[in-house]
N, C-alpha and C positions, 0 to 999 in steps of 0.2 A: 127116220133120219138115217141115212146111208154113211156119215163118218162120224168119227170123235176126233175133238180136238181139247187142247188143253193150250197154258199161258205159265211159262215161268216168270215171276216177278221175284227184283230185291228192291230194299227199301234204301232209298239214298239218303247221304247226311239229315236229308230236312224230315225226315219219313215220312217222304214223299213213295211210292210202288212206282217202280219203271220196267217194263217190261223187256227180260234180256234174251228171251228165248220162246219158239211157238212148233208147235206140234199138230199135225193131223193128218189124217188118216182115212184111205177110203174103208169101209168094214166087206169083208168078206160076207157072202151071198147066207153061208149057216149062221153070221156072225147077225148079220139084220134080223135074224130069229130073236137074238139077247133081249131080255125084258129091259126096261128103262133102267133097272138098278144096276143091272149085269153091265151095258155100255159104259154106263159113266166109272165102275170100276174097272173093265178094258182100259179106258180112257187113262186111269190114272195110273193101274201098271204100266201100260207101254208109256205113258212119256216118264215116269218116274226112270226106267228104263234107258229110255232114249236119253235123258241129261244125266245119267248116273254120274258123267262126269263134274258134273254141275254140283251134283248136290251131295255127293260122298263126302263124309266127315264133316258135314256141317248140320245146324239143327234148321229143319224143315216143318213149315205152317204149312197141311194142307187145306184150301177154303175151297169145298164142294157147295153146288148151289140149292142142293135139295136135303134134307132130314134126313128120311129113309137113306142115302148114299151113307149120312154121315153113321147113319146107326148103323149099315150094313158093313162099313168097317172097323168100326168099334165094336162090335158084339166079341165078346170074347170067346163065347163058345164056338162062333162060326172059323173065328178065327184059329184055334185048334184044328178043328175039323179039318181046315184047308191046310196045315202043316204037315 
């Protein structure tokens, strides 16, 4: 897969998800080396990034499509690690 893309949604009166914002990106030639876990959190820093305006000072659901993703950012030790 040569890019990442990602989907901002909010939820409208009905909670209904309407989508207000789209992100993507072609990936750099070292960046197409990233393991499948690596992309999709690319993926999620840079649009987290990209809408910062968006989503500063409000509380934010991320919903990744795969496990491994969700546990590669909830590990808390890795999480240190990278501080």
């Amino acid at each position: 897969n040569d890019t990442i893309s990602t989907i901002l949604v909010q939820q409208n009166k009905d909670n209904d998800e309407q989508p207000i914002a789209f992100f993507s990106q072609s990936l750099d030639d070292y960046e197409l080396k990233y393991s499948f876990i690596e992309k999709h959190v690319l993926a999620v820093i840079r649009s987290l990034k990209k809408f910062k305006h968006l989503v500063s000072n409000n509380k934010v659901q991320l919903l990744v499509s795969h496990a491994r993703v969700k546990d590669f950012l909830l590990n808390k030790d890795l999480n240190e690690k990278r501080a």
